[in-house]
Phi, psi and omega in degrees: 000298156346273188320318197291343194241009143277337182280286194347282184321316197297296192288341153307282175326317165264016193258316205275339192305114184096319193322159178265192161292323165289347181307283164358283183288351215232301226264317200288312220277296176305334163303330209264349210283325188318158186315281174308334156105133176231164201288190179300327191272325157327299196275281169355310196269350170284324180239043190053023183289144151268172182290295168345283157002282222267349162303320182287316176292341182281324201291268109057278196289308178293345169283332189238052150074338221279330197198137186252149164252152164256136150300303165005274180280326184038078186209181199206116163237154222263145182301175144290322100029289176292305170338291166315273193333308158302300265231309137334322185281327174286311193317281166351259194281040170280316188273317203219117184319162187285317195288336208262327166307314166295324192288319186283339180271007158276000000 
């Protein structure tokens, strides 16, 4: 049990290394893309979060449009709006590294 959560720990870190806001916000969006709408713990665990974390990007993405909630249902999915938004974001970094992108937007 030890190992699997020091290998577990190692590959967070290096999954984590570096990322931007876009990385994230790309990482939230995509967690967020199922049919069906996915909860909150899902997407955390998808995008590599804390929960505190992933309150501001849930927060972020429902202020500019990017990801809907069902009460309902109680689950959170990415708009079309967000879709578009990833689907740029790939364009992006095709052309231009992610990291090199956060540098020119600061």
């Amino acid at each position: 049990m030890c190992k699997n959560t020091i290998q577990y720990s190692f590959l967070i870190q290096t999954i984590m290394k570096n990322r931007t806001y876009h990385d994230i916000l790309a990482k939230v969006l995509e967690a967020a893309k199922g049919t069906d709408g996915t909860t909150k713990t899902r997407i955390m665990y998808g995008a590599y979060l804390s929960s505190n974390q992933l309150k501001e990007y849930i927060a972020y993405c429902q202020g500019h449009g990017l990801i809907s909630y069902d009460a309902r249902k109680r689950v959170y999915k990415t708009t079309g709006k967000g879709i578009r938004l990833l689907e740029l974001f790939t364009k992006m970094y095709e052309i231009v590294p992610s990291n090199a992108i956060e540098e020119i937007t600061q």
